[in-house]
LUMDO-514326 format. One record per residue (C-alpha): residue number from 1; residue in three letters; x negated, y negated, z. Coordinates in steps of 0.1 Angstrom, whole numbers, plus 5000, padded with zeros to 4 digits. Layout:
// LUMDO-514326
<pt><n>NUM</n><res>ALA</res><x>X</x><y>Y</y><z>Z</z></pt>
...
//
This chain:
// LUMDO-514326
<pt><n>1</n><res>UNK</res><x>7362</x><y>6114</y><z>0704</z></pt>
<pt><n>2</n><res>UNK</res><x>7338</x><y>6086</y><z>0693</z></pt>
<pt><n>3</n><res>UNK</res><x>7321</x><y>6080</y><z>0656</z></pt>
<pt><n>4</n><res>UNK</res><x>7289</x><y>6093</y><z>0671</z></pt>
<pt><n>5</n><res>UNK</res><x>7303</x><y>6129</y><z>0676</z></pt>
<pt><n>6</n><res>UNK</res><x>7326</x><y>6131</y><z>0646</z></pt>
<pt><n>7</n><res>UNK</res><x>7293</x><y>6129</y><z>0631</z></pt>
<pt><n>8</n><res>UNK</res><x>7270</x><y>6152</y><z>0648</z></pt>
<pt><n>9</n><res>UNK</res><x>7297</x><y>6179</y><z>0654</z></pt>
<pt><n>10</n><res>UNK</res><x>7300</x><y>6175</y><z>0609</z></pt>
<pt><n>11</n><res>UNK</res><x>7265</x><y>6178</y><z>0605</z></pt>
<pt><n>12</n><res>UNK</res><x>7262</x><y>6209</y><z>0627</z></pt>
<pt><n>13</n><res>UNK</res><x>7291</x><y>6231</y><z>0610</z></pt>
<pt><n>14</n><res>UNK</res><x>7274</x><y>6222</y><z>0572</z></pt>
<pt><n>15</n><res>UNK</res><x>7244</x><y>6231</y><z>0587</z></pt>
<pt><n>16</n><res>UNK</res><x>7261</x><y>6268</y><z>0601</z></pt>
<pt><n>17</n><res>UNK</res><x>7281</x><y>6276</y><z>0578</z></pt>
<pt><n>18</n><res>UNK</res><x>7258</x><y>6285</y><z>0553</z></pt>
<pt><n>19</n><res>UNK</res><x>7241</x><y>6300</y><z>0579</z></pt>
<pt><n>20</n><res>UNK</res><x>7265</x><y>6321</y><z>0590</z></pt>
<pt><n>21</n><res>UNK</res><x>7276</x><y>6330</y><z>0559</z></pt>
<pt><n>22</n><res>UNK</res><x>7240</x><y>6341</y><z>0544</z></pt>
<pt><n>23</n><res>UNK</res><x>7237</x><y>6360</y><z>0579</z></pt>
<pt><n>24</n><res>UNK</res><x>7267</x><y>6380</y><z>0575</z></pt>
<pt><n>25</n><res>UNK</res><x>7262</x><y>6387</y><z>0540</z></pt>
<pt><n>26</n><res>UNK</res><x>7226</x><y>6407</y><z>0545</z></pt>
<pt><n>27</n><res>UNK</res><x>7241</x><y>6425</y><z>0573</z></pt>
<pt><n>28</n><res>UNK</res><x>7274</x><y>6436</y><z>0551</z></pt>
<pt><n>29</n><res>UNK</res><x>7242</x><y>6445</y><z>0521</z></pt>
<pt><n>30</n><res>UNK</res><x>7224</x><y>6464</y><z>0541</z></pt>
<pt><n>31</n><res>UNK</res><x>7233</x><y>6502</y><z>0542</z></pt>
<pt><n>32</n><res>UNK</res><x>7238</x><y>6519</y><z>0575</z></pt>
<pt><n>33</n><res>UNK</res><x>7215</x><y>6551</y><z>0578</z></pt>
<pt><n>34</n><res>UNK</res><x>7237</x><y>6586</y><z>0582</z></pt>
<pt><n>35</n><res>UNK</res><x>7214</x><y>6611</y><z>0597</z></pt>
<pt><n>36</n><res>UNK</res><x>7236</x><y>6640</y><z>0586</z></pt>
<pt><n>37</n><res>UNK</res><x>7245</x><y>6631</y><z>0551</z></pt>
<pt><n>38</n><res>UNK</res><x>7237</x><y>6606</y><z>0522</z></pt>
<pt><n>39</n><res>UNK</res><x>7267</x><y>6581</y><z>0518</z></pt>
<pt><n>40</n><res>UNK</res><x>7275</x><y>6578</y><z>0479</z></pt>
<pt><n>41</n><res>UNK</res><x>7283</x><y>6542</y><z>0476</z></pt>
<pt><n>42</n><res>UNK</res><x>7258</x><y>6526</y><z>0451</z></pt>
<pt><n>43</n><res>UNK</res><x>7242</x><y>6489</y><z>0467</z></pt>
<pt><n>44</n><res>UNK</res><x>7261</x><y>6473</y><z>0437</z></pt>
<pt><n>45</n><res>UNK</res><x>7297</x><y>6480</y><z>0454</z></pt>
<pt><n>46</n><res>UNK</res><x>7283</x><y>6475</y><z>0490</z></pt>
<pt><n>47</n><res>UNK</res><x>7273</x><y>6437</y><z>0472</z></pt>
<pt><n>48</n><res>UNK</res><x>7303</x><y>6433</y><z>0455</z></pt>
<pt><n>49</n><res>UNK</res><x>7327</x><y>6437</y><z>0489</z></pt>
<pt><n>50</n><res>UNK</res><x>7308</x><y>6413</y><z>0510</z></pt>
<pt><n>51</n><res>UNK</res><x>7312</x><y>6386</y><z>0484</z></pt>
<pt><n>52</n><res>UNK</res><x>7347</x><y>6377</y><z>0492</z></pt>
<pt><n>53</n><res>UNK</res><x>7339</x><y>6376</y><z>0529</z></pt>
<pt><n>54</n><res>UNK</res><x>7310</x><y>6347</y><z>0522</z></pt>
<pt><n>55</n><res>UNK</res><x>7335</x><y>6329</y><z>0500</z></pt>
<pt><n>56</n><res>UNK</res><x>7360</x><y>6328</y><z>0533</z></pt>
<pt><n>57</n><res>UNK</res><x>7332</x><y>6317</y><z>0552</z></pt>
<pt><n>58</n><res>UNK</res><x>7324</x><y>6291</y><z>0532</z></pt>
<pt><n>59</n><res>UNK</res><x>7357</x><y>6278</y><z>0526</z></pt>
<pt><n>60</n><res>UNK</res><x>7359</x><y>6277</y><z>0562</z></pt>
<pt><n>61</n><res>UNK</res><x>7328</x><y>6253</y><z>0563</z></pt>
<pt><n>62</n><res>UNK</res><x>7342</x><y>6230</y><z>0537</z></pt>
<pt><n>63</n><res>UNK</res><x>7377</x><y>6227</y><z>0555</z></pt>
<pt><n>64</n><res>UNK</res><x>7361</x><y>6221</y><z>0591</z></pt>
<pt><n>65</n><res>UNK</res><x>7338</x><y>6193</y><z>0572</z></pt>
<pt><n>66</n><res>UNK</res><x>7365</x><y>6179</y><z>0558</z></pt>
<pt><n>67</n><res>UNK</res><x>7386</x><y>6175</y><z>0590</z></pt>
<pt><n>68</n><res>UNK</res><x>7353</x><y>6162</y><z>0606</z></pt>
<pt><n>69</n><res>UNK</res><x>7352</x><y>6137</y><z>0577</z></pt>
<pt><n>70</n><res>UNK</res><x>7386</x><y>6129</y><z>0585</z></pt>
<pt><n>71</n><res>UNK</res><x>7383</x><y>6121</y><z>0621</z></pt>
<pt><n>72</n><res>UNK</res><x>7350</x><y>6101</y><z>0615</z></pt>
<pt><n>73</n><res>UNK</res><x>7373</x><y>6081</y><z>0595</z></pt>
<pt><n>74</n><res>UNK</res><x>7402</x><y>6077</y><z>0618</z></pt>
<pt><n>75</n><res>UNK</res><x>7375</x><y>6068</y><z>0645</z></pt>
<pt><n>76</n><res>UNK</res><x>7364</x><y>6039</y><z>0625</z></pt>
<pt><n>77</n><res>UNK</res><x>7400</x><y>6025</y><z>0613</z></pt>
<pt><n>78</n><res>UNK</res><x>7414</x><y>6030</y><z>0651</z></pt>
<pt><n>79</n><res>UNK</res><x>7404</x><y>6001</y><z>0672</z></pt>
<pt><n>80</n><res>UNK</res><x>7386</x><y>6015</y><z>0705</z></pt>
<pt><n>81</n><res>UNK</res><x>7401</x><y>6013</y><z>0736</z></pt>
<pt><n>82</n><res>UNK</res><x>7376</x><y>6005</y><z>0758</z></pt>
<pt><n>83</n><res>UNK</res><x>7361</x><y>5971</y><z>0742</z></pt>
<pt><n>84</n><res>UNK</res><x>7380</x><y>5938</y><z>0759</z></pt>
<pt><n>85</n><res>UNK</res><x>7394</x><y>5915</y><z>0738</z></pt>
<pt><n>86</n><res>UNK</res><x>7369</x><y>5889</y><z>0742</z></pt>
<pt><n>87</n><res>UNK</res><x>7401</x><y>5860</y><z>0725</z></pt>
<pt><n>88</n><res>UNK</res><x>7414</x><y>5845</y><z>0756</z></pt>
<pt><n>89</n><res>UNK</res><x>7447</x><y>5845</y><z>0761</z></pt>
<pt><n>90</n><res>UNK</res><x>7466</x><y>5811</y><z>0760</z></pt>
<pt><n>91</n><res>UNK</res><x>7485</x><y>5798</y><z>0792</z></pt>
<pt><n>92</n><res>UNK</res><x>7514</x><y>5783</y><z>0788</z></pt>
<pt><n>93</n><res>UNK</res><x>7518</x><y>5745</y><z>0798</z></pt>
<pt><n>94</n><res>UNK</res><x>7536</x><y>5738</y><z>0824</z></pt>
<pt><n>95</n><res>UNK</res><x>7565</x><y>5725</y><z>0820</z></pt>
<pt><n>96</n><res>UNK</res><x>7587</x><y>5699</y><z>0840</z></pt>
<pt><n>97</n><res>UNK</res><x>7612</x><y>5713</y><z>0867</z></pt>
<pt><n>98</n><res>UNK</res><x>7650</x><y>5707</y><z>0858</z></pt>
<pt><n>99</n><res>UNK</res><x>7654</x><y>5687</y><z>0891</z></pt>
<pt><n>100</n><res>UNK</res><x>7620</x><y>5674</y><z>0901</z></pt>
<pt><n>101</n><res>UNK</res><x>7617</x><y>5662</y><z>0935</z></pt>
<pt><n>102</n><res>UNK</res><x>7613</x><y>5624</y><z>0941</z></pt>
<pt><n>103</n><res>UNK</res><x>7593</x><y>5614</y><z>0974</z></pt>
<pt><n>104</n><res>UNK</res><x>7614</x><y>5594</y><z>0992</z></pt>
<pt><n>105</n><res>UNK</res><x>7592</x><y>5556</y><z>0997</z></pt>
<pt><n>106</n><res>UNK</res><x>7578</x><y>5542</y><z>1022</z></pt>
<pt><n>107</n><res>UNK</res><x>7599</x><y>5527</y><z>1047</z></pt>
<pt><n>108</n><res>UNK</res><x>7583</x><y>5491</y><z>1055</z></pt>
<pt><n>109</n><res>UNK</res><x>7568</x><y>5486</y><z>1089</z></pt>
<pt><n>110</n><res>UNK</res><x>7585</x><y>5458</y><z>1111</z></pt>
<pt><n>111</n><res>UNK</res><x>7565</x><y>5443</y><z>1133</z></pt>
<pt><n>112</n><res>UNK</res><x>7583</x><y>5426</y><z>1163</z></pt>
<pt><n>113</n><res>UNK</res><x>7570</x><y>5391</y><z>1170</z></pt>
<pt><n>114</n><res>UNK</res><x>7575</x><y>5382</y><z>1205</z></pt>
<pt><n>115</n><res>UNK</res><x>7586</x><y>5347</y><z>1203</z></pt>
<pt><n>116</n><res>UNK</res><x>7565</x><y>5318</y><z>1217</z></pt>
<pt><n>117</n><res>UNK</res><x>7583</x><y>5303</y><z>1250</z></pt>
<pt><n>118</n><res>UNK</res><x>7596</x><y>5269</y><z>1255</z></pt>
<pt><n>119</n><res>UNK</res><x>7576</x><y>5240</y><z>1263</z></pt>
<pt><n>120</n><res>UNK</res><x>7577</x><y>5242</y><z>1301</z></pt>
<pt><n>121</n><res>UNK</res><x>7599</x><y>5208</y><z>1312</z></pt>
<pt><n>122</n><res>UNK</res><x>7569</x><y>5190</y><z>1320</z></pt>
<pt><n>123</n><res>UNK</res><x>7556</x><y>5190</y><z>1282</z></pt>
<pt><n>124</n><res>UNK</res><x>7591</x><y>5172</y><z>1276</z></pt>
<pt><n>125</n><res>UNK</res><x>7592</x><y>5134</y><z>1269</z></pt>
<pt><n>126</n><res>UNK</res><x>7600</x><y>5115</y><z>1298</z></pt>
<pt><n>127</n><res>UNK</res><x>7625</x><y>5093</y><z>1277</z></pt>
<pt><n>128</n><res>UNK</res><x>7647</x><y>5126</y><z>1277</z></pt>
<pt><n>129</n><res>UNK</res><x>7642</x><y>5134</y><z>1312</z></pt>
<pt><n>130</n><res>UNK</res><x>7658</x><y>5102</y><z>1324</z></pt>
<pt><n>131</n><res>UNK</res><x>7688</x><y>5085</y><z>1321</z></pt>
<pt><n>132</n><res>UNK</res><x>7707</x><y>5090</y><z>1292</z></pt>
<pt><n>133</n><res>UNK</res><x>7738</x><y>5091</y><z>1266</z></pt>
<pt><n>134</n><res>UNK</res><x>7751</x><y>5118</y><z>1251</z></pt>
<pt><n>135</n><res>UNK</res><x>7774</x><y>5111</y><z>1221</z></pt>
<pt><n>136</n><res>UNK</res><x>7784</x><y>5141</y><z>1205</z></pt>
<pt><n>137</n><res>UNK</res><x>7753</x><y>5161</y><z>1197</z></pt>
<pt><n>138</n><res>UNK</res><x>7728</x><y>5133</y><z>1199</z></pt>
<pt><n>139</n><res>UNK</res><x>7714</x><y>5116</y><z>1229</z></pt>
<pt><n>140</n><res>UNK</res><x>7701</x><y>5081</y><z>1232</z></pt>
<pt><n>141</n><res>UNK</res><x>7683</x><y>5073</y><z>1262</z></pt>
<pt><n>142</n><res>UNK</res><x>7685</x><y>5045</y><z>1289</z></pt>
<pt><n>143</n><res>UNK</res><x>7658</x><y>5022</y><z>1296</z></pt>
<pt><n>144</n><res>UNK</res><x>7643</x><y>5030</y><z>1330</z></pt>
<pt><n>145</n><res>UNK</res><x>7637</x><y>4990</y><z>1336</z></pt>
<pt><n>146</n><res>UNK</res><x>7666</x><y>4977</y><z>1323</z></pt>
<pt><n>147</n><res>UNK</res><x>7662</x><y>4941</y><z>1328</z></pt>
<pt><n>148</n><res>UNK</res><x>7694</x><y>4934</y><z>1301</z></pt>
<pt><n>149</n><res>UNK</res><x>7728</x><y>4952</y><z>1299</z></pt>
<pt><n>150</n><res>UNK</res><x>7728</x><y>4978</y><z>1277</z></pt>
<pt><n>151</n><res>UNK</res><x>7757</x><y>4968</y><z>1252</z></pt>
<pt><n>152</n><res>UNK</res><x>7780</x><y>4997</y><z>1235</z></pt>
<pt><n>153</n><res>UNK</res><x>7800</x><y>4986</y><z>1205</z></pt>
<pt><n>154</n><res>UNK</res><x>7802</x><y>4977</y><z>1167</z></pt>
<pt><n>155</n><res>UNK</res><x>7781</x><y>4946</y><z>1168</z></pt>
<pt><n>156</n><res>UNK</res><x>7747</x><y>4945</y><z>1152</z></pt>
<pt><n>157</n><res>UNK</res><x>7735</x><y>4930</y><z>1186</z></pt>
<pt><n>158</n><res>UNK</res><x>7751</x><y>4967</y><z>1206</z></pt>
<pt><n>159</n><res>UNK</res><x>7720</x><y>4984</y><z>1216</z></pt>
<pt><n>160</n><res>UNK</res><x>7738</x><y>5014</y><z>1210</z></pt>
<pt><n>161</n><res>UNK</res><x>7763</x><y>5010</y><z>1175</z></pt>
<pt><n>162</n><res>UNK</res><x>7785</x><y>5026</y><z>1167</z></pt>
<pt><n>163</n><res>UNK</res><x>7801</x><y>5024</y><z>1130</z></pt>
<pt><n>164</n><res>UNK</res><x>7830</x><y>5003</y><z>1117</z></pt>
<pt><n>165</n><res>UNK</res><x>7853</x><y>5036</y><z>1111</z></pt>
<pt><n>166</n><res>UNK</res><x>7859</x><y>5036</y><z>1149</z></pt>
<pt><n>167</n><res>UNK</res><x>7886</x><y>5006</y><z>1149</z></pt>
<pt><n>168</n><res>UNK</res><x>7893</x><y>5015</y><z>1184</z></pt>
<pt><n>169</n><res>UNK</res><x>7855</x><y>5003</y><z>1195</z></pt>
<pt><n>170</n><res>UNK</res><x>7855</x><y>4963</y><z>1199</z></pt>
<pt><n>171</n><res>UNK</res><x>7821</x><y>4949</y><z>1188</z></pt>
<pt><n>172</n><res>UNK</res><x>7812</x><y>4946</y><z>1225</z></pt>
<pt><n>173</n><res>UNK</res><x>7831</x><y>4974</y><z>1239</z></pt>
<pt><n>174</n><res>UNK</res><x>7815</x><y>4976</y><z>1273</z></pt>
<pt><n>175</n><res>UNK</res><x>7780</x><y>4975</y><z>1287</z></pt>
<pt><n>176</n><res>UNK</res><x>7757</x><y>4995</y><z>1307</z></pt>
<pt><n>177</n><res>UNK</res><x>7737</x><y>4980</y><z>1338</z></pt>
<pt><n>178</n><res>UNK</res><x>7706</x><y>4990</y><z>1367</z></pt>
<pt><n>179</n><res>UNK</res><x>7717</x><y>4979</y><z>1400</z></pt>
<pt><n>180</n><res>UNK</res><x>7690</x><y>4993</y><z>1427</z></pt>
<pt><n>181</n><res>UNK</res><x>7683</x><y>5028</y><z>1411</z></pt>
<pt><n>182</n><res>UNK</res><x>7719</x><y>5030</y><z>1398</z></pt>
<pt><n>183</n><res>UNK</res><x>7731</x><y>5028</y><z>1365</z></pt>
<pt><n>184</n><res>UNK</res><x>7769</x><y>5006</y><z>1363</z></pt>
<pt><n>185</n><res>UNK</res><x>7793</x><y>5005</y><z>1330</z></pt>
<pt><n>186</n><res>UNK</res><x>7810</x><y>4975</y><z>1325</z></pt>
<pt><n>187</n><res>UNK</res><x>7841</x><y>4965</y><z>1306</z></pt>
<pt><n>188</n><res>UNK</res><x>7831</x><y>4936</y><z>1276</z></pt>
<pt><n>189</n><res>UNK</res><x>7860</x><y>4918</y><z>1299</z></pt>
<pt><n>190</n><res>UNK</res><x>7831</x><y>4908</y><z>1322</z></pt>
<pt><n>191</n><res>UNK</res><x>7809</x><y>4890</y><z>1296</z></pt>
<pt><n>192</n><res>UNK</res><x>7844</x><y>4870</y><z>1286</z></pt>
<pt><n>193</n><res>UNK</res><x>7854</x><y>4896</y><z>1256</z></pt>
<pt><n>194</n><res>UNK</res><x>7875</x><y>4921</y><z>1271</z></pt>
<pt><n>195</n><res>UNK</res><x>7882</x><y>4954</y><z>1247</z></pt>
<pt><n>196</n><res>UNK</res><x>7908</x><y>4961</y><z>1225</z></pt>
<pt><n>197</n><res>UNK</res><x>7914</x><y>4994</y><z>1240</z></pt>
<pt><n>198</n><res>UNK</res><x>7899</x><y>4994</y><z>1269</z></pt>
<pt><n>199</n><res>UNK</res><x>7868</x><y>5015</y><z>1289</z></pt>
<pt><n>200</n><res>UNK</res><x>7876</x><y>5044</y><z>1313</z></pt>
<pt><n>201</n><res>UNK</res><x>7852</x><y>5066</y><z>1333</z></pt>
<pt><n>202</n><res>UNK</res><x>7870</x><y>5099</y><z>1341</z></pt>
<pt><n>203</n><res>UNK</res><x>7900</x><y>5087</y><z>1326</z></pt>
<pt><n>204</n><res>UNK</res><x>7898</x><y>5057</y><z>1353</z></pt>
<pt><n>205</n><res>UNK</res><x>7903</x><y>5021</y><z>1337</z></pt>
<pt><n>206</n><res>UNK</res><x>7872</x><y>4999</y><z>1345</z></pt>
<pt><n>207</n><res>UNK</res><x>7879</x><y>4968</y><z>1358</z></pt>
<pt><n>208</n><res>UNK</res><x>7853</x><y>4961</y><z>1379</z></pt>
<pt><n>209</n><res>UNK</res><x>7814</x><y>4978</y><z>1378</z></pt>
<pt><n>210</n><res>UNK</res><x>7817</x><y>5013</y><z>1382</z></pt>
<pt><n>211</n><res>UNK</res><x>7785</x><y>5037</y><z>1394</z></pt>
<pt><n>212</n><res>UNK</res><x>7776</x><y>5065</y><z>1371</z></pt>
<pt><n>213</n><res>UNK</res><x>7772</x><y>5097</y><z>1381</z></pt>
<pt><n>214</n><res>UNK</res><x>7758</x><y>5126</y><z>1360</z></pt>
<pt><n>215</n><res>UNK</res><x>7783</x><y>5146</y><z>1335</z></pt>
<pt><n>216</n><res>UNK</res><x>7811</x><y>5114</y><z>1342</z></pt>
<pt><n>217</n><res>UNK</res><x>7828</x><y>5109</y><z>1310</z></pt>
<pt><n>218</n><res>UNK</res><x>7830</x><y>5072</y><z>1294</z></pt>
<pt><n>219</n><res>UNK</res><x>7856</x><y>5067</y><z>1271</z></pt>
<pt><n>220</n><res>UNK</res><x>7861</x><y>5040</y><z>1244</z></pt>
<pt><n>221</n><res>UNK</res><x>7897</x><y>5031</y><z>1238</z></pt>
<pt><n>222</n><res>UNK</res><x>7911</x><y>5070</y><z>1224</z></pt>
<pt><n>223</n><res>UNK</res><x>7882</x><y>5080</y><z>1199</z></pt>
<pt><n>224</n><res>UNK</res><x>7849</x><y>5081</y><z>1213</z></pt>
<pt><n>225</n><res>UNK</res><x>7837</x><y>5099</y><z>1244</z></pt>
<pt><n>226</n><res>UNK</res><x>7801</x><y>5092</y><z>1260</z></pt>
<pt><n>227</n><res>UNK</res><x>7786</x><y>5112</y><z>1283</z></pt>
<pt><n>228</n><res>UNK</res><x>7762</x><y>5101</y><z>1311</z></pt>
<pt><n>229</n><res>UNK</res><x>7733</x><y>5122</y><z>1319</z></pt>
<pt><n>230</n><res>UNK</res><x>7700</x><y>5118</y><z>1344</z></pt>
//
């Protein structure tokens, strides 16, 4: 029950009671009439035997005002029920998972370049179109007009030298030469210094002029091996 009745419901029993009380006394006073004889009890007793009664009465009042006193208290020290709490409630932070999950990265993108093509053979130099010699991973080419022989050797004066560590090479090993449209190698034999070791085409001995033809092999002596290409 609310404050509000705890309070009304007190004022109406003190307000009864006495009421009540008052009420019952004058009827407990007041002498019933006996139409066939006259009672002998004096008004004095008849007074003094409703007394007790409006003392119970009474009492009654004060104990029922007391327990409403009671519960008006009670009312107020009790919180009520149906107010909110208007104190929010705090969350809880959140806290960091035991294993947290990692994003796996990015992979990178590759982008496949599509090569460029080679130079078609036109774009080539002509020098390395034509005749020419093929030592090892280098080529040197042949002059196209060659007026001169082409000398091979370890002399300053070889159009092609070749360095001292090759003993076997004389300083005019052998020589290269354009006879209508076609190349010839020569031993250094022919200009009056023959070679050491000696010139071979296709392991042949030259003696004499001998044609080239592409992919023959010319050898000097045993250590170095020449290769014609057109």
């Amino acid at each position: 029950i609310s404050m509000k009745r705890w309070l009304i419901l007190g004022v109406i029993v003190l307000i009864v009671t006495p009421s009540i009380a008052q009420r019952v006394d004058d009827d407990i006073s007041a002498p019933t009439p006996v139409p066939t004889a006259v009672s002998s009890t004096s008004p004095s007793s008849v007074t003094n035997a409703s007394q007790p009664l409006t003392f119970i009465l009474i009492g009654v009042g004060v104990v029922v005002g007391v327990i409403v006193l009671l519960g008006v208290y009670s009312s107020i020290r009790r919180p009520q029920t149906g107010e909110k709490s208007t104190v929010k409630k705090e969350r809880p932070l959140p806290t960091a998972p035991n294993n947290p999950v990692t994003r796996p990265k990015p992979q990178p993108v590759i982008q496949l370049v599509k090569p460029e093509p080679p130079p078609p053979i036109d774009d080539i130099p002509s020098e390395l179109q034509g005749p020419r010699l093929k030592l090892g991973d280098r080529e040197f080419p042949l002059p196209t007009l060659l007026v001169t022989p082409f000398i091979i050797g370890r002399s300053i004066d070889a159009h092609l030298r070749l360095p001292d560590q090759y003993t076997g090479v004389s300083l005019l090993h052998c020589f290269i030469e354009k006879r209508d449209d076609r190349y010839y190698v020569m031993d250094g034999s022919t200009l009056g210094k023959p070679s050491e070791k000696g010139t071979f085409v296709n392991n042949e001995r030259v003696i004499a002029p001998y044609p080239l033809y592409p992919q023959d092999e010319i050898r000097l002596g045993q250590q170095v091996s020449i290769i014609f290409l057109t």
